[in-house]
N, C-alpha and C positions, 0 to 999 in steps of 0.2 A: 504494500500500500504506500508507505515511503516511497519508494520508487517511483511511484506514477507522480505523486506529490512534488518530487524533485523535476521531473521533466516537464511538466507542467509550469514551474516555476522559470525553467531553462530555455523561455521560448523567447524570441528573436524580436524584433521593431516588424520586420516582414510578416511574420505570424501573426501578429496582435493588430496586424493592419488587416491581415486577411479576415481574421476573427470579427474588426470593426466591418469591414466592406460586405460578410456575408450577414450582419446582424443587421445593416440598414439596408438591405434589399429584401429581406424578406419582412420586415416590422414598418419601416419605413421612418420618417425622422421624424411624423408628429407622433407615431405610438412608442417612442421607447421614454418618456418621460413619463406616461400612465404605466408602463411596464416595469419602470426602475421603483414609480411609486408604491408602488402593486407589492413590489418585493418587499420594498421596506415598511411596508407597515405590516406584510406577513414575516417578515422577520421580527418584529417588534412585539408582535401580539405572541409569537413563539417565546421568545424571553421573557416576557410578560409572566406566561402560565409554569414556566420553567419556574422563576422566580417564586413565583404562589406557591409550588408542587414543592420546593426547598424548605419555605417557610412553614406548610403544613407540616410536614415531616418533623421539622426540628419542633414544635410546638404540640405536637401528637403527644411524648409521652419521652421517659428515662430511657434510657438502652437497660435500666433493668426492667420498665414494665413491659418494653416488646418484647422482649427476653421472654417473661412470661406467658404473653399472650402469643408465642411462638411454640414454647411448651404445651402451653393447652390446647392449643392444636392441633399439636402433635399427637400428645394423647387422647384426642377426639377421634383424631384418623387413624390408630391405633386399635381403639377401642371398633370401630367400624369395621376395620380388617378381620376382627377377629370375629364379630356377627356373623360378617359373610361366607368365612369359612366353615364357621358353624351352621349356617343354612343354607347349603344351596341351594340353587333354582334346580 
């Protein structure tokens, strides 16, 4: 993956021009201003929820009560395995 990361990085004035030339023939120069917008408020609203989804986590609970609630889980699904075994269908 590195790899591809590096040559990507490795590219030339001629390349980045080609990359330019083929990006406004096909979008054209009034649609890549809605299209860069586009991006960035969809990258925005992604960090956004990323942000939220951090903050829930840290505010959820100790790493000893997930700890917990990891355990009884466990022995939820434990306890089901062993139902099943005991009855089959």
């Amino acid at each position: 993956m590195t790899n591809g990361i590096l040559l990507f990085l490795n590219m030339g004035p001629g390349e980045m021009l080609l990359i330019v030339a083929v990006i406004l023939i096909f979008f054209g120069s009034k649609n890549i201003p809605k299209i860069a917008n586009t991006l960035g408020k969809g990258m925005r609203e992604f960090k956004t929820a990323s942000d939220e989804i951090r903050r829930e986590i840290r505010e959820s609970g100790t790493d000893e009560e997930i700890k917990g609630q990891i355990n009884e889980f466990k022995e939820h699904m434990d306890i089901r395995k062993e139902i099943e075994n005991n009855n089959p269908k």
